[in-house]
C-alpha positions, 0 to 999 in steps of 0.5 A: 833016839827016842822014837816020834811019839804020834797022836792020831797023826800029830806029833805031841808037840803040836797036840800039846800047842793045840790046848788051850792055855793051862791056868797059872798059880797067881800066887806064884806068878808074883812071887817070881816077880817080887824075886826078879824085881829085888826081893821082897826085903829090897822092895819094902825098903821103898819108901818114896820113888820118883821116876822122871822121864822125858818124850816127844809127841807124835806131831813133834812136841816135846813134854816131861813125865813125873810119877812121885810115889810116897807110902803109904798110898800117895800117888803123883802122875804129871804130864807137860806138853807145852804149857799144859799140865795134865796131872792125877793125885791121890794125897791120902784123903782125896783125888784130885786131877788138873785138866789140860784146861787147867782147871782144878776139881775133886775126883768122886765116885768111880774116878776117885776109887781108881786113883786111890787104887793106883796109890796103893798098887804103886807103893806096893808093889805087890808085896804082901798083896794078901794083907793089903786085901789085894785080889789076885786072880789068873785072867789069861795068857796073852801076848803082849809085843809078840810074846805070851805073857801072863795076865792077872787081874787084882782087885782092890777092896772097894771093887777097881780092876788093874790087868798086870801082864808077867814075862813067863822069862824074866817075871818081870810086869811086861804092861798093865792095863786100867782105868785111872781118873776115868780115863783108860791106860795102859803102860808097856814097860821094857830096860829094866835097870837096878835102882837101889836094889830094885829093877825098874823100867827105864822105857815106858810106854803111855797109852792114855786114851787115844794119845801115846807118849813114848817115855824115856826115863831119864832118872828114877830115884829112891827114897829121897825127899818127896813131901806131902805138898807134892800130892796136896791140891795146889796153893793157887786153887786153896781158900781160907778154912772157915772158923770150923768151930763156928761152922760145925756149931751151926751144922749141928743145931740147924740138925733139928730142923733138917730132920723136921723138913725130911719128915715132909718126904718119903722115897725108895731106897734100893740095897745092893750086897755083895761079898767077895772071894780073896781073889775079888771074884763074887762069892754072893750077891743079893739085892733088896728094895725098900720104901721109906719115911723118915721119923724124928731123924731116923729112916723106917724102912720096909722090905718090898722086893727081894732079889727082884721079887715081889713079897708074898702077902704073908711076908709083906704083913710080917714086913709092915708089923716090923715097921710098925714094932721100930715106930713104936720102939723110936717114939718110946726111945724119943720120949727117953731122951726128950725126958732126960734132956729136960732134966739135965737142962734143968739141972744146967748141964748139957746132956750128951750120948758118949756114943754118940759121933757128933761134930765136936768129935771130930773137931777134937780128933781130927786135923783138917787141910787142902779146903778148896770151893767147887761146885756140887750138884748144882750148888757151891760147897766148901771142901776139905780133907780130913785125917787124924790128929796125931796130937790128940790121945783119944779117950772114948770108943768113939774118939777111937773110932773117928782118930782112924778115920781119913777122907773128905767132906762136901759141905754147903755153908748156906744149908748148913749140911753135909752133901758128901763124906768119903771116908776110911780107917787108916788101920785096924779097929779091933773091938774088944781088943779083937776078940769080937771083931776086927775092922780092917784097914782100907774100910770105906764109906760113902755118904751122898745127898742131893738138894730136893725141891730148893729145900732140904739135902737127901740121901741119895747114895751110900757105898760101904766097903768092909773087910772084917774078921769076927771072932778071930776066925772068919774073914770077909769082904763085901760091898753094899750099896744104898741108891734112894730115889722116887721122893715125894711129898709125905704126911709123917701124920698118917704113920699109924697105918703104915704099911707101905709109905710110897702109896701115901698121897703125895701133897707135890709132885714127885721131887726131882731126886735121881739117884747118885751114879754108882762109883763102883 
């Protein structure tokens, strides 16, 4: 027998249990997980799940559980106690929730980012997580039911956070933890059984908020019919789409003067990058503030603050002849234009930019559904989903560029004008056939505006998330983020001596504009 090692009068063993936890491989962790679970060839065979499940309250009222799944990001969870329906959706294009009142409305923003990020974890199943642009990191290790596990933290591109928990035993997802529909979850997972291959938890525990569902699934079934009505607003809560033709028209000659009312206001735009490490953690972050004004429809935007700091007087004066450089270059560029659509009225056609991404573009590209009425900031809009038009073969770069684009949009008919757009690339652009970049999968946009003064819409926040490899080498992922807020009145007259807009006199009091809450 070997002889008791002693450390100072401790054996190693309790040493050792005295240490802190060692950091673990993420990588491995999940790869064990994949092995345990079916393999990672038995995995991407899924092509829909649906897991039904039954369980009985607390106070003795007996419900249902339904999770429909579909790839390759739709998502279906539904609860029923009683006569009410509590139901969260991504359907490729929005998310959607039912509340126990029954009402029926658009998630935005933070609410919105998390069930999207649920569509993708679910179909997944963290396979390929690398490719998905999927963020793995190690948290910590800690117990879960009374035994260690191990906690990773994944990160989706557009920054949402989920906790899943690793048995180090059977590798198999002990719980995770997230924020789903802006309402906290955790699920604790147990009898796991093989379905096609592939092990699933046959009891599930349901922490949503403060409630606890005990869930006993009583089927769980691969790859069988689940149509895309299933993650689709409801019939009952649709209207009938507008001539879309007629609308966007109408949009779209009404953009002159919409641009004429902006030149009436000017604001501060605050501008917030940051960029991400493959396991979601914050490489670089910088933040810059600007004033702005707005000049034949374009934003003139000068640098007045970096990282919270004001800029010295040499900087601020190089700052002012840069936007004194792009006023000039614009009013050169209008008078072009101006010039050449006069000559092409008077020659009787119609002149149009092929780079340009009107309307009419997305009308021939894209196909739209689910259009359904709610309310906006204070005003009734029209919205509906929007996603590519497989029936269309797409000719100019910018036909190439919209047909792979999904998302949503907010539109007020009276205003004439867009209030919102949520929109990403179903797959990867490549311009120059990849040679010069790579616009990844999962890059999103959001564009905010709120009605100032009963008068016109304004931005109040964009939100860019973009992962990119340039020049078939360096790859990366960041988030930006716009919030315009302090508009007040501006006479557009007085730009020959601008410097910093925000100190012209305002002919109103500051406009009621608070910025859009950052869905993060």
């Amino acid at each position: 027998m070997r002889p008791h090692l002693v450390i100072a009068g401790i054996s190693l063993a309790v040493a050792l249990a005295c240490l802190p936890a060692r950091a673990q491989d993420p990588e491995k962790i999940v790869d064990q997980y994949i092995k345990a679970v079916g393999g990672s060839k038995a995995i991407s065979k899924i092509r829909t799940l649906a897991i039904e499940g039954t369980f009985t309250t607390p106070d003795g009222k007996t419900g249902t559980y339904t999770l429909d799944t579909r790839i390759p990001n739709r998502y279906y969870s539904e609860l029923v106690v009683a006569d009410q329906n509590v139901i969260e959706a991504y359907n490729g294009k929005s998310a959607w929730h039912q509340t126990q009142s029954g009402e029926v409305a658009t998630l935005l923003g933070d609410e919105g980012a998390q069930l999207e990020a649920a569509g993708q974890y679910y179909n997944s199943h963290l396979v390929n997580a690398k490719k998905n642009k999927l963020g793995v990191g190690f948290a910590a290790t800690l117990n879960v039911r009374g035994k260690d596990a191990y906690d990773l933290e994944l990160t989706t591109p557009t920054g949402v956070k989920r906790h899943v928990f690793f048995d180090p035993n059977s590798h198999l997802i002990a719980k995770e933890v997230a924020v789903i529909g802006g309402v906290e979850q955790g699920v604790l997972y147990d009898d796991y059984r093989s379905v096609s291959g592939v092990k699933f938890p046959y009891k599930i525990e349901l922490h949503r908020g403060n409630d606890v569902y005990d869930v006993s699934v009583t089927r769980v079934a691969v790859n069988e019919p689940v149509g895309e009505r299933v993650f689709d607003f409801p019939r009952k809560s649709q209207v009938q789409l507008p001539d879309l033709k007629a609308l966007f028209k109408e949009i779209d000659a009404n953009q002159k003067a919409i641009d004429k009312l902006k030149e009436n206001y000017a604001g501060t735009r605050s501008e917030e990058e940051t960029e991400y490490d493959k396991t979601g953690k914050i490489n670089k972050r910088e933040i810059k503030e600007y004033n702005f004004f707005y000049l034949d429809g374009s934003e003139i935007s000068t640098l007045t603050r970096k990282d919270g700091r004001p800029l010295s007087e040499e900087e601020q004066r190089k700052e002012n002849e840069k936007t004194q450089k792009e006023i000039k270059d614009l009013q050169k560029a209008h008078e072009k234009k101006e010039t050449k659509e006069e000559k092409a009225k008077e020659q009787g056609k119609e002149d149009k930019d092929d780079d340009d991404v009107g309307i009419e573009t997305f009308l021939r590209v894209s196909q739209f559904v689910n259009p359904r009425r709610e309310r906006f900031r204070g005003q009734d809009v029209l919205v509906f989903d929007f996603e590519p038009n497989p029936d269309y073969k797409a000719h100019k770069l910018v036909e190439k560029i919209v047909q792979k684009l999904a998302g949503v949009i907010w539109i007020d008919e009276k205003a004439h004008d867009v209030a919102r757009l949520e929109a990403y690339f179903t797959g990867d652009f490549r311009f120059a056939g990849g040679l010069l970049a790579n616009l990844q999968k999962g890059t999103s946009f959001i564009f905010e505006q709120a009605y100032i003064n009963n008068e016109v819409w304004l931005p109040t926040y964009e939100e860019a998330h973009v992962g990119v490899r340039v020049l078939m080498v360096k790859g990366f992922k960041v988030n930006a983020i716009s919030r315009y807020s302090d508009y007040k009145r501006f006479n557009v007259e007085s730009i020959a001596a601008v410097g910093k807009p925000k100190n012209a006199e305002p002919k109103d009091p500051p406009a009621d504009s608070s910025p859009a809450p950052r869905p993060d």
